[in-house]
SETI-909292 format. One record per residue (C-alpha): y, z, x. Coordinates in steps of 0.05 Angstrom, whole numbers, plus 5000, padded with zeros to 4 digits. Example, Ala and Ser with C-alpha at 12.3 -4.5 7.8 and 13.67 -1.06 7.14 Angstrom:
491051565246
497951435273
END
This chain:
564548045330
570647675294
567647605230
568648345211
569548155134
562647925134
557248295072
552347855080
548047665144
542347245152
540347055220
532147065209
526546585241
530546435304
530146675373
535147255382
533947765438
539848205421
544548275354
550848705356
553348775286
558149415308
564249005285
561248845224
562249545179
562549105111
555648885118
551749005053
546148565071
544248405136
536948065144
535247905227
527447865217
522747465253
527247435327
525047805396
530148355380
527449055422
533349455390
538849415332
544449825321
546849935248
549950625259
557050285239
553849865182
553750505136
555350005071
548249675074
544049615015
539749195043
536249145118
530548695135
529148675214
522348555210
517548145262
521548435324
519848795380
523249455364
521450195386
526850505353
530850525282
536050965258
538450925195
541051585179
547651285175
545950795122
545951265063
547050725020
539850255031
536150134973
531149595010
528549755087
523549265113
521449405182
514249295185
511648895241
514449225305
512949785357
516450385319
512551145330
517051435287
521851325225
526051795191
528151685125
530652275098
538352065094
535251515049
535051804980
537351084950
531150714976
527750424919
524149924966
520350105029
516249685073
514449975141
507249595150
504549475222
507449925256
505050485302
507151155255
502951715264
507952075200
511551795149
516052365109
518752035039
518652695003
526952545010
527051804972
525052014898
528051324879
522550934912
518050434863
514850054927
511950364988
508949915041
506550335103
498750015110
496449835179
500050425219
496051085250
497851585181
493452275182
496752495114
501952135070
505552665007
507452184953
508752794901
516852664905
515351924882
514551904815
517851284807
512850944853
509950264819
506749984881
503150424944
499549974997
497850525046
490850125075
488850175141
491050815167
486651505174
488451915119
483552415092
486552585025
490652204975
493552584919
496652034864
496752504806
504252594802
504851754806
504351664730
507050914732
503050624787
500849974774
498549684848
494250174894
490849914959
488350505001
482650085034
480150175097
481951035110
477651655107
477951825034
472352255011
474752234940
480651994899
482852194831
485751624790
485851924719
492752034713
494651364737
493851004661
498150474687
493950174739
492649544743
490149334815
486249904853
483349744919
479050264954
473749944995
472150135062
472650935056
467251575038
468551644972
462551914929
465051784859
469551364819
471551604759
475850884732
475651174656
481951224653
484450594684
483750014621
488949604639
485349544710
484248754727
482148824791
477949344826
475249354902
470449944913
466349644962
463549955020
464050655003
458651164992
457751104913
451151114879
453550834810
459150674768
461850654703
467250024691
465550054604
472450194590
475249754639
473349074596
479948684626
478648664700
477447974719
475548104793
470948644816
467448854887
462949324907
458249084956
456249535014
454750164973
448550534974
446550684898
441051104890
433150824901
434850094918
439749984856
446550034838
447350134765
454049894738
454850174665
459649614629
460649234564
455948724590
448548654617
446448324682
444847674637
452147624616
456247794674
463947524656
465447174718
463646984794
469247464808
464547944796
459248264842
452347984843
445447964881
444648544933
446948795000
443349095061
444849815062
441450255126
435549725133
434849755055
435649194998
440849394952
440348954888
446449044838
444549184765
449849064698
447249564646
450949544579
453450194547
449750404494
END
């Protein structure tokens, strides 16, 4: 409470139950993750750039008077809701494992890294975020997806929702795309050739087509259903020559029935 020229805090990994930084209105950075914290107050701390408070125990966080954050880490504690909208400087967002059932960043158009897997999502509008280079949104119960505005996306994980489809033809840039675990029906990867990994397991696909994705160096996609006891993958390579152990082989049980995997090269 004396230290009120302090910018830069870092009090992480120890064992704090409370933290009162209301003195401390010069704080730029103030990083308290990994304590037993249930609540933080940085309502007076509107210079931060910078807040990780992380690995707590905390229901609550407002940060509509820190206008000035460009990196918010708060994943890992008991928060239902987060509001964001006074953040329009974010460019760094990581809200994983938490207990959101909404997430509004239509406001934070600066963002290049959203982390908001492992929460209770229904729908997530990433339209606004065209800057966006990484979206790890696994684990939650969204329905749709709709990355068509998020031209420079290099990292997607949407794993483990209730996607029925998902367009990735606009997304050029892509080079990690991780899917598994949802409905989808059809994977249209054409697009994607600077793709070097791909996880499409467990979905509800029939076949797929990775010939134009010849620089992927891991790929998954057990658990799929394919269509009379095969799964046909159309590549640059035949079942004889498959490029690495990286790569799916064998076959998988799927409804009581013997799945076998099949490389067929593109004619």
């Amino acid at each position: 409470s004396h230290n009120t020229q302090l910018t830069d805090l870092r009090c992480g990994a120890n064992q704090l139950t409370t933290l009162d930084v209301s003195h401390n209105t010069q704080l730029t950075r103030l990083e308290c993750y990994n304590n037993q914290l249930t609540a933080l107050d940085v309502s007076h701390n509107t210079q931060l750039t910078d807040l990780g408070c992380s690995y707590n125990q905390l229901t609550a966080l407002d940060v509509s008077h820190n206008t000035q954050l460009t990196y918010l880490g708060c994943y890992d504690n008991q928060l239902t809701t987060l509001d964001v909208s006074h953040n329009t400087q974010l460019t760094r967002l990581g809200c994983e494992a938490n207990q959101l059932t909404a997430l509004d960043v239509s406001h934070n158009t600066q963002l290049t890294d959203l982390r908001c897997s492992y929460n209770q999502l229904t729908a997530l509008d990433v339209s606004h975020n065209t800057q966006l280079t990484d979206l790890y949104c696994s684990y939650n119960q969204l329905t749709a997806l709709d990355v068509s505005h998020n031209t420079q996306l290099t990292d997607l994980y949407c794993s483990d929702n209730q996607l029925t489809a998902l367009d990735v033809s606009h997304n050029t840039q892509l080079t990690y795309l991780g899917c598994s675990y949802n409905q989808l029906t059809a994977l249209d990867v054409s697009h994607n050739t600077q793709l070097t990994y791909l996880g499409c397991s467990y979905n509800q696909l029939t076949a797929l087509d990775i010939s134009n994705n010849q620089k992927i160096e891991e790929f998954s996609c057990y658990g799929n259903p394919g269509e009379n006891n095969k799964f046909i993958v159309t590549s640059w390579f035949d079942s004889s020559a498959v490029p690495s152990d990286h790569f799916t082989k064998g076959s998988w049980d799927y409804n009581g029935n013997t799945v076998t995997i099949e490389y067929s090269k593109v004619k």
